[in-house]
C-alpha positions in Angstrom: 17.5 46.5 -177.7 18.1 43.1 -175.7 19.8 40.2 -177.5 17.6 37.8 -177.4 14.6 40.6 -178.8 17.5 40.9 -181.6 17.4 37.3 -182.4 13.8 37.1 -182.2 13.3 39.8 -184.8 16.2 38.6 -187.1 14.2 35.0 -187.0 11.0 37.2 -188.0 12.6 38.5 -190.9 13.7 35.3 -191.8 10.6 33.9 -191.6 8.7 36.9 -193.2 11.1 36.5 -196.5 10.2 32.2 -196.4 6.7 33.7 -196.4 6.8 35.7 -199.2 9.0 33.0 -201.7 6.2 30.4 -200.4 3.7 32.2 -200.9 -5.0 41.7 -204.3 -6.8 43.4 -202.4 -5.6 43.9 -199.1 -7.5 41.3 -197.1 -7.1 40.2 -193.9 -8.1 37.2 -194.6 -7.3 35.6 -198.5 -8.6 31.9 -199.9 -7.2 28.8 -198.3 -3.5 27.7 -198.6 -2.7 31.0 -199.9 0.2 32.9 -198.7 0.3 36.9 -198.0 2.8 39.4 -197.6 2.2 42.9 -196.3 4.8 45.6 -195.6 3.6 48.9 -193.7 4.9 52.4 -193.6 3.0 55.0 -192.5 2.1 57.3 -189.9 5.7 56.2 -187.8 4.4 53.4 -188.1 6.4 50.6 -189.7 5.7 46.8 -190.1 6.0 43.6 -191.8 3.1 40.8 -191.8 3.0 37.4 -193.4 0.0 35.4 -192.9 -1.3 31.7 -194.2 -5.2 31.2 -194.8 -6.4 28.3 -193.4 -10.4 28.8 -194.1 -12.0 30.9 -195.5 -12.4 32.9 -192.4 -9.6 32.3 -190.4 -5.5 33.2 -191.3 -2.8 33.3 -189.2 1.0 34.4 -189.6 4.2 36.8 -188.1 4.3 40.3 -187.9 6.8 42.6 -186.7 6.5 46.0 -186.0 8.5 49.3 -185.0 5.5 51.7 -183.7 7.8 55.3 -183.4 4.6 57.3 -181.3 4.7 54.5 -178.9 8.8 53.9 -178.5 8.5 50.1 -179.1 9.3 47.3 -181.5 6.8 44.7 -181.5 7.4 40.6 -182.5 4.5 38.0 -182.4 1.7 35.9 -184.0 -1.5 37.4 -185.3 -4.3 36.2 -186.2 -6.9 37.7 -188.2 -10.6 36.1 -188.4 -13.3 37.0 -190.8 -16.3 38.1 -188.8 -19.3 38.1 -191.2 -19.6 39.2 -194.9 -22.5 40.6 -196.7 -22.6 40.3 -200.5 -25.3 42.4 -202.2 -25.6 42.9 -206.5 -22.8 45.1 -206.9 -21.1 45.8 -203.5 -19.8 43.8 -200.7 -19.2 44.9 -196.8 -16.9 42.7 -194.4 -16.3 42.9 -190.8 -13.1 41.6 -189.2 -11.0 40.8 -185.7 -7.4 40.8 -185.7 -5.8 39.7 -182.4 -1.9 39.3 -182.0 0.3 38.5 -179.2 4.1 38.7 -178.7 6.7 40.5 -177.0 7.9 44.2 -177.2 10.9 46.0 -176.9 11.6 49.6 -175.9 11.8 52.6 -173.4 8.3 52.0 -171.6 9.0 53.4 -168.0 11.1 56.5 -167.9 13.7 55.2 -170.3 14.3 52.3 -169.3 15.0 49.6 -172.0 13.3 46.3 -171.6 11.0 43.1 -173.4 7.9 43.1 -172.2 4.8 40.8 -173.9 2.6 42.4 -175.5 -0.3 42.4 -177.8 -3.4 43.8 -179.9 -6.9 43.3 -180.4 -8.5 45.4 -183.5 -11.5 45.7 -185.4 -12.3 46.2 -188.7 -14.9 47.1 -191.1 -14.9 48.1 -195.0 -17.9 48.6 -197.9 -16.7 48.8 -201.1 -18.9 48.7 -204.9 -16.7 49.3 -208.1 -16.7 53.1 -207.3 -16.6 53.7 -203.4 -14.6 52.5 -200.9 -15.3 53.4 -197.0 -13.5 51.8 -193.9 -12.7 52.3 -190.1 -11.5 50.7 -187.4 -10.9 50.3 -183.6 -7.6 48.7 -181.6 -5.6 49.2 -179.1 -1.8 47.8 -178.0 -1.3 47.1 -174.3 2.5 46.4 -173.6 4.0 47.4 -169.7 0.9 48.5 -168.2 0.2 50.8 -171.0 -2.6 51.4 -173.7 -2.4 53.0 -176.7 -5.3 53.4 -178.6 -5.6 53.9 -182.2 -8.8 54.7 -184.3 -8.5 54.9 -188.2 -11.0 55.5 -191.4 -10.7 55.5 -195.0 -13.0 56.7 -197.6 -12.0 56.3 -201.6 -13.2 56.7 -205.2 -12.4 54.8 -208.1 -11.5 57.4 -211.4 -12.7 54.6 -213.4 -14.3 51.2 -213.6 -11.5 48.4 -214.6 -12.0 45.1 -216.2 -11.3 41.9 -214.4 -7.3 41.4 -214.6 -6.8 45.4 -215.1 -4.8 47.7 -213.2 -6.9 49.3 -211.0 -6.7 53.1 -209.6 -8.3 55.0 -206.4 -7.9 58.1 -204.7 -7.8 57.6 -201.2 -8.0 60.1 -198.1 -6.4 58.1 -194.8 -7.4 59.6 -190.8 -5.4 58.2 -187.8 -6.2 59.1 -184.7 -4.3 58.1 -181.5 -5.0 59.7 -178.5 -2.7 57.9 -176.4 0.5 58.7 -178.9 3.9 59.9 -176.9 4.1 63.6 -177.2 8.2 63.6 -176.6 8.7 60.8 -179.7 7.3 63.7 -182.2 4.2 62.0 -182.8 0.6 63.8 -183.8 -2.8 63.0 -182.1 -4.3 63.0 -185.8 -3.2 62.2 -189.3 -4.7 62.9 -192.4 -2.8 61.4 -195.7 -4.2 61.5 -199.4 -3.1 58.3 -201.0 -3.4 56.9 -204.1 -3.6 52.5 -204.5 -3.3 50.7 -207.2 -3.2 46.7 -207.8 -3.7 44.3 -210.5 -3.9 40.4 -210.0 -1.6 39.8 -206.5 -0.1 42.9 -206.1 -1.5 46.1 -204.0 0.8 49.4 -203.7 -0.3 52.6 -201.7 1.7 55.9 -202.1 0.7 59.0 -200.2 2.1 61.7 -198.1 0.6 63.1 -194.8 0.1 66.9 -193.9 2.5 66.1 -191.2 4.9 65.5 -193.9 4.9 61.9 -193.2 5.4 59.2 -196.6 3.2 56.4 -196.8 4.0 53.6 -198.6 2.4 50.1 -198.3 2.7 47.0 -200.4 1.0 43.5 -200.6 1.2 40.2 -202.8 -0.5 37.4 -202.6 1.0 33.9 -203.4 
């Protein structure tokens, strides 16, 4: 990794952990002047996000990201927007765009180590009543010329109904799918992971574990 990549990602971190001591549900998008911190791993796929809302449609913030099936580490600004929302008695569907652009560093041509820029463009959709939860969505990273596609779904149940300011429980199954993922780095076309989330006021955790023996293990709080 280059230098100045290295002090690029140190001055992530450091602004990832301001984010969090400024500072749910994991939403894109959160109410206005709120602060939110989200850390990833799953899938070789590690990351940190920490985003400020500005509307309620619109939040932007830093993320940095090691994606192991696609050899790079990733540094930049993304910004998520909220698309359109449909509230019906009892249920509620969303549809976002997450866009982020940066610079990447890793063995993209034959080895060779270098920064490139780089970005993402992704979207999003979820439905969810008090009992069911289903989502997917559709992205891909270009960085050196390169593509790498990524599709992923969710469906969940909830065991049971909480009250307002409860901890709340759901069973989870998780598909990734990435058809462009680098064969040599170990990685797998498709993942399925059972995961269980729970949350309560600001904070969200996710445990599961892949049948490619892979942990998953994602966390978010809301200031």
């Amino acid at each position: 990794m280059t230098t100045l990549f290295r002090r690029a990602t140190a001055a992530a971190a450091v602004l990832l952990a301001m984010g969090g001591m400024i500072g749910a549900h994991a939403r894109p998008v959160s109410y206005p002047d709120a602060w939110t911190l989200q850390l990833f791993n799953e899938a070789r796929r590690n990351a940190a996000l920490a985003h400020y809302t500005f509307t309620p449609r619109t939040a932007l913030g830093l993320r940095v990201e090691d994606r192991l099936y696609a050899d790079h580490t990733f540094v930049g600004v993304q910004a998520n927007h909220l698309l359109r929302r449909w509230n019906a008695p009892g249920s509620q569907a969303n549809l976002y765009l997450k866009t982020a652009l940066g610079a990447a560093d890793g063995a993209f041509n034959a080895g060779s180590n270098e920064t490139s820029a780089a970005g993402f463009a992704r979207v999003d959709a979820d439905w969810e009543n008090r009992r069911l939860f289903v989502s997917g969505g559709y992205g891909a990273y270009a960085v050196e010329g390169q593509a790498f596609r990524e599709l992923t779904g969710r469906i969940g149940i909830a065991p049971y109904v909480a009250e307002y300011g409860s901890l709340h429980t759901w069973a989870m199954i998780q598909i990734d799918h990435r058809p462009d993922a680098l064969e040599a780095q170990g990685a797998e076309i498709f993942t399925v992971t059972p995961l269980l989330r729970f949350f309560k006021g600001p904070a969200l955790l996710e445990v599961g574990y892949s049948t490619n023996d892979e942990a998953l293990v994602n966390f978010t709080y809301r200031f």
